[in-house]
N, C-alpha and C positions, 0 to 999 in steps of 0.2 A: 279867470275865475280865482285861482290861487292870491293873486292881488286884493280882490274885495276880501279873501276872509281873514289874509293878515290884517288887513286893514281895520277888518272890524274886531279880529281881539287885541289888536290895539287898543281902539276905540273902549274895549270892555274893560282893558286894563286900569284904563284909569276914571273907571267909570260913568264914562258917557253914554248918553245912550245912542240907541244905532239910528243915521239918515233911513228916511220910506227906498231912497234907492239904494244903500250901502245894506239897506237888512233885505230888501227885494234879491241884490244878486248873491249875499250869503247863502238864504234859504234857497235859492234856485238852484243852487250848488250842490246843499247839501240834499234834498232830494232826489239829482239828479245822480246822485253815489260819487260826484267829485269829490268830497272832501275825505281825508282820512279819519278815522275813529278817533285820533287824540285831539287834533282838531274838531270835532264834534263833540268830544266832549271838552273841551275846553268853553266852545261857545255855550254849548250849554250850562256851564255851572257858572260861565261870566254871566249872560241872564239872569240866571238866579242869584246870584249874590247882589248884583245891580239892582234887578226889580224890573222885570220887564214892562215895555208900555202897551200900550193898545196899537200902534204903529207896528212896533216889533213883532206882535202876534199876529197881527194882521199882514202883514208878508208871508210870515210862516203860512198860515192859511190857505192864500192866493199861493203860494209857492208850493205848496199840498196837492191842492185840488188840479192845478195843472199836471199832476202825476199819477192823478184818481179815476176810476170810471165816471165818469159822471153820464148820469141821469136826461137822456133828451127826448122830448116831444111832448113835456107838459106845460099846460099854462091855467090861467087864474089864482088863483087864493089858493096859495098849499100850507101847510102848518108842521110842525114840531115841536114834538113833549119832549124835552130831557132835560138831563141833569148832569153837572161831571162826577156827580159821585163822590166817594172817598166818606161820607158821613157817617160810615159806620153804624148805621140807623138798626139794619134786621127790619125795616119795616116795607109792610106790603108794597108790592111794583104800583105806584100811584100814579107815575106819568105814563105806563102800559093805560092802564086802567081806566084814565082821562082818554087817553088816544082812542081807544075802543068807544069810551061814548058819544065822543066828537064825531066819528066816521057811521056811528049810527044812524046819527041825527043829521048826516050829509054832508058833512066838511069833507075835505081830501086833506087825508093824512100820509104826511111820510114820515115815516118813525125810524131815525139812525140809530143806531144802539149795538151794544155788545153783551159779550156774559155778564154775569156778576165780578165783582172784583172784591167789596169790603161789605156786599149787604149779602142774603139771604140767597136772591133769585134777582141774575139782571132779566132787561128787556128780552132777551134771546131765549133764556130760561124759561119766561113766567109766556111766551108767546109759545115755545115747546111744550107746555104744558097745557095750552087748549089747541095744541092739532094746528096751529095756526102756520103758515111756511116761512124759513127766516133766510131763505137760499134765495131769492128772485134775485135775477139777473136785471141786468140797467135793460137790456131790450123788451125785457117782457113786464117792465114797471109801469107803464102807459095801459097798460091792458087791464092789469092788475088793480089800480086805482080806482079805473073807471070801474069796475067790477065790483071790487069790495070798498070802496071811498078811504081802503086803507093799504100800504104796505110798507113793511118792513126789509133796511137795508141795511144789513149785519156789514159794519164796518172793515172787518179784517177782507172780504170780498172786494172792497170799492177802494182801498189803499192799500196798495200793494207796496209802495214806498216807505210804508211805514216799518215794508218788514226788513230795510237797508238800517235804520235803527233801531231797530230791537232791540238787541242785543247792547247797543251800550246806555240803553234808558237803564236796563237789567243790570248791569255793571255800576251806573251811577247810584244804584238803590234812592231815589231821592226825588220829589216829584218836581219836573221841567217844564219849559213850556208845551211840551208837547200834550201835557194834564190838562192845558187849557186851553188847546187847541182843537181836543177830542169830539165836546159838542155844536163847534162851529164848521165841520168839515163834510155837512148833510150833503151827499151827493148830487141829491134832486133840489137842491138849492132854494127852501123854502122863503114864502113872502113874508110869515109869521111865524112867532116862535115861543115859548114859554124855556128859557132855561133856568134852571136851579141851580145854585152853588152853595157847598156847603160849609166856604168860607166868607162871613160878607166884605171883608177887606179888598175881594178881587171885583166886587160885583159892580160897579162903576166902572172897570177896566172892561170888563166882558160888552158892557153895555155899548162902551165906545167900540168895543171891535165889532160890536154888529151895524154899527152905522157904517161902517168903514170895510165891509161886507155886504154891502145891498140887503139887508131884512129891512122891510119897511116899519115892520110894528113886532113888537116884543117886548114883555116881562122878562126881566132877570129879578130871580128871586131867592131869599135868604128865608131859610121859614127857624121861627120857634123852637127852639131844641136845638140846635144847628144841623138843620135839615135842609137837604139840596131843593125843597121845594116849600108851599105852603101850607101850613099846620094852624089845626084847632087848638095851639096849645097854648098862645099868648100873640104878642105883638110881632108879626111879621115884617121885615124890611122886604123892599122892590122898586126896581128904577125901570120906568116905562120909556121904551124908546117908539118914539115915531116922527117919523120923517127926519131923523137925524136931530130928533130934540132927545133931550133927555130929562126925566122929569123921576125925583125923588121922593119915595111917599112909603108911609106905614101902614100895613093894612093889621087893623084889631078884628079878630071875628064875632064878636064881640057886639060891633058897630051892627052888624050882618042877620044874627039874631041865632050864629052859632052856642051851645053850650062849651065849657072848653073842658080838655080831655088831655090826656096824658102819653106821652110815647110807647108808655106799655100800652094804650091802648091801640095801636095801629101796628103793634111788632107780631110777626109772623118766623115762625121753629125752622123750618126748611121748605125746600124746593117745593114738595110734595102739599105741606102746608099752608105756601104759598098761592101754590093752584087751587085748591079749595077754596082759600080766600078770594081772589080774585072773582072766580065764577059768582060766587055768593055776593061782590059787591056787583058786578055787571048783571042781577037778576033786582038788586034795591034792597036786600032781605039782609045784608051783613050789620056787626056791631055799626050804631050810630056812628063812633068819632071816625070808621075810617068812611061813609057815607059821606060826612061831613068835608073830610079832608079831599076827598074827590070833588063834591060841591065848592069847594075854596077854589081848586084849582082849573078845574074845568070852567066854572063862570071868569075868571080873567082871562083864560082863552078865547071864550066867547066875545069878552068886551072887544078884544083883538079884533076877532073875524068881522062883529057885525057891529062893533065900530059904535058899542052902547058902553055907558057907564058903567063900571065895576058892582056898582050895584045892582046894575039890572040885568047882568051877567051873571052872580052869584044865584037871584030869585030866578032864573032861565034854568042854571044849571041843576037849583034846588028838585024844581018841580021832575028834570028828567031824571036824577038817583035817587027819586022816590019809586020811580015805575019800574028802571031797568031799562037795559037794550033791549032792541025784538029778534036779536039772532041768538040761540041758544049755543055755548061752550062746553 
């Protein structure tokens, strides 16, 4: 092992990027607590300075998830809402929020997610704050599903590997690959996916790491404002991947028959505020733009699941965040 990871900061010294098998047996290393910390962080800030690829992430990934709980005895169409975050938004948990009405309406949702880190309320948060449970184990996730067509797998539970790095991500102050690796590491291994990022420069790299990760169908999406997801606020970028295509397109809301709205109009004060909000949008009855912002995002998921045109995914979505869910928070 100690051979592949000279080899690969070699390789990083002078810029190359890493072979599928020379970044394969690094990352197996370093999960595996082979490597030492300065060696870890060396790779890591060689990555970063290099620009990592979709290859190189995608080992990291695969070379994760072999250290992870992972999630067995499901099958069919499973889905996930997230985003990596970091956008600095304050606004309402809209991929929670999407999740809940999709698993209303019968999808099987697995929701990975964590705390907050740069918004208001993460997933974990805004899910604490309707009663909801964010502890399920991988053996009782089958049960769970079936049950409620929804659950939640708080990631510091299901990568325990991750906690051999902690401490020098914390040390590096500086965001690695491992920022980009956060919402591709879903336990339960979804078929479809809606991620947001809230840089679009990586969102073409994210895209290829999902092909190259088995999701058949998924949105990576940049929204307006630079927001980890889609917004009423102007012209959104997203690259649709399916079956290993990748397909580049702008979505205006505009086109859709949205009015458009402003970031203040979807920011939420704290935790406490946050959960208000939510309930009030999963009953139909909150301000329009953040109605709106759910309707944007829940209808591409739709197109995902049932395999219809983004428009007739957004008009699906419309009609259900007009009504609400039927389970009361």
């Amino acid at each position: 092992m100690a051979d592949c990871v000279t080899s690969a900061l070699t390789e990083l010294t002078f810029g190359r990027d890493l072979s599928t098998e020379l970044a394969d047996c690094v990352f197996t290393s370093l999960f595996a607590g082979e490597i030492s910390p300065v060696q870890a962080g060396a790779l890591l800030m060689g990555l970063r300075v290099k620009g990592e690829t979709a290859t190189e992430v995608a080992s990291g990934v695969k070379a994760a998830l072999k250290e992870s709980k992972l999630v067995k005895g499901l099958s069919g169409q499973l889905i996930d809402t997230c985003g990596t975050g970091g956008d600095g938004s304050n606004s309402f948990n809209c991929s929670t929020a999407v999740a809940l009405y999709l698993a209303d309406m019968g999808y099987k949702v697995v929701k990975h997610g964590n705390r907050a880190v740069s918004s208001s309320c993460g997933s974990a948060d805004i899910l604490e704050e309707l009663e909801i449970p964010i502890t399920t184990v991988a053996e009782d996730v089958p049960d769970v599903l079936g049950r409620d067509n929804f659950v939640f797998l708080f990631a510091p539970n299901y990568h325990p590997a991750f906690g051999k790095v902690a401490p020098i991500r914390k040390e590096l102050g500086i965001p690695t690959l491992f920022n980009l690796m956060g919402p591709l590491l879903n336990p339960a291994r979804p078929t479809h996916q809606i991620l947001g990022v809230g840089r679009p420069e990586i969102m073409r790299l994210m895209a290829e790491v999902l092909t190259l990760t088995d999701v058949g169908r998924a949105y990576v999406v940049h929204g307006a404002g630079n927001f980890d997801e889609l917004t009423p606020f102007g012209i959104n970028k997203a690259v649709l991947v399916e079956n290993g295509k990748l397909t580049e397109l702008e979505i205006d809301p505009a086109d859709y028959g949205f009015t458009l709205s402003t970031p203040a109009d979807v920011a939420v004060t704290d935790r406490k505020n946050a959960g208000e909000t939510i309930r009030k949008i999963l009953t139909g009855k909150a301000p329009q733009p953040m109605l709106d912002m759910v309707a944007l995002n829940l209808g591409a998921a739709l197109s995902l699941l049932d395999g219809i045109s983004l428009a007739d995914g957004i008009a699906k979505a419309k009609s259900k965040v007009a009504v609400g869910v039927s389970k009361e928070y």
